[in-house]
C-alpha positions, 0 to 999 in steps of 0.5 A: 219457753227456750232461752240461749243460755249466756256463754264464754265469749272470748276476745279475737285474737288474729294470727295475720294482720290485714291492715295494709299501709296502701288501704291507710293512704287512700286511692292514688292517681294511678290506681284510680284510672287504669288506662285510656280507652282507644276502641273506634267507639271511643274514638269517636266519641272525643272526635264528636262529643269532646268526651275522653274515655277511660277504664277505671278501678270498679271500686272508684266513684265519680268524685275520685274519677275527677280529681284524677283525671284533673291530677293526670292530664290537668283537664277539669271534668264537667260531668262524669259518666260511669259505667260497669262493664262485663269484662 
């Protein structure tokens, strides 16, 4: 029967540190919600549905969307909608 034989495990020592100040504060506003979308689709989306369209951060959930939008343009959102995009 093979057994892995007990070896020297040292402690990490990094050269760089990867810790940054931005990742301890958490999302801002304006790195949530990167621009307004204005395509004619868009567009008719507010005219019809009274629905505004924005490209956000691909790692922003829906909570964090929200509270943006709430803090940018002073609006409470009802629903958010999100979707992945190719580009």
């Amino acid at each position: 029967h093979f057994y892995k034989p007990k070896t020297l495990k040292l402690a990490r020592s990094p050269k760089v540190i990867v810790k940054t100040s931005k990742a301890a504060q958490g999302p801002k506003e304006f790195d949530v919600i990167r621009f307004p979308l204005t395509t004619e689709s868009a567009m008719k989306k507010i005219e019809d549905n009274n629905t505004l369209v924005f490209i956000v951060n691909i790692t922003a959930n829906k909570r964090q969307i929200k509270e943006a939008v709430k803090a940018l343009y002073d609006i409470t959102a009802i629903r958010v909608n999100a979707l992945i995009r190719p580009d």
